[in-house]
N, C-alpha and C positions, 0 to 999 in steps of 0.2 A: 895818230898821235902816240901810241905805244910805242911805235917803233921809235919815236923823235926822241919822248920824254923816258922811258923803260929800258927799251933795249939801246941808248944811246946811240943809235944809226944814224950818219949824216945824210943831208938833203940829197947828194948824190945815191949813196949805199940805199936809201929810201925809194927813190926813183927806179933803179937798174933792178928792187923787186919787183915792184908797182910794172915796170915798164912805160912809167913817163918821164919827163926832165924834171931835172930840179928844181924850175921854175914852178913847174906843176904841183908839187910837192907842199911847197911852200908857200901855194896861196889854198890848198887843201888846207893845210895846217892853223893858216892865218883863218880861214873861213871857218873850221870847228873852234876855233879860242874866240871865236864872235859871236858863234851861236853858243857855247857854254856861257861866256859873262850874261849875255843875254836871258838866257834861261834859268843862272843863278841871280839875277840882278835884283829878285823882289826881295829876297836874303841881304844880299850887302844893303840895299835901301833900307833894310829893317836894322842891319846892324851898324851901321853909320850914325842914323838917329836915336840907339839904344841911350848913348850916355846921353842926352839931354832926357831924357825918362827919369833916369837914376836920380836928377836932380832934383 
């Protein structure tokens, strides 16, 4: 993900360091954005339902 989001590398330029396809890449990619919401998800449920607290 650094290289995607940081060092601005495309799926290809990604790949040819990796030594997989691009295809590869991008379901690497898609699979750590699944497990981070996942693992930030008790946060956003907390901060979704904030403003009704407020009230």
């Amino acid at each position: 993900m650094d290289m995607y989001y940081t060092q601005d590398l495309n799926l290809r330029e990604i790949g040819v360091q990796l030594g997989v396809s691009e295809s590869r890449v991008s379901q690497l990619i898609s699979k750590s954005i699944a497990q981070l919401r996942q693992m930030l998800s008790p946060w956003r449920n907390d901060t979704d339902r904030s403003h009704l607290r407020a009230q």
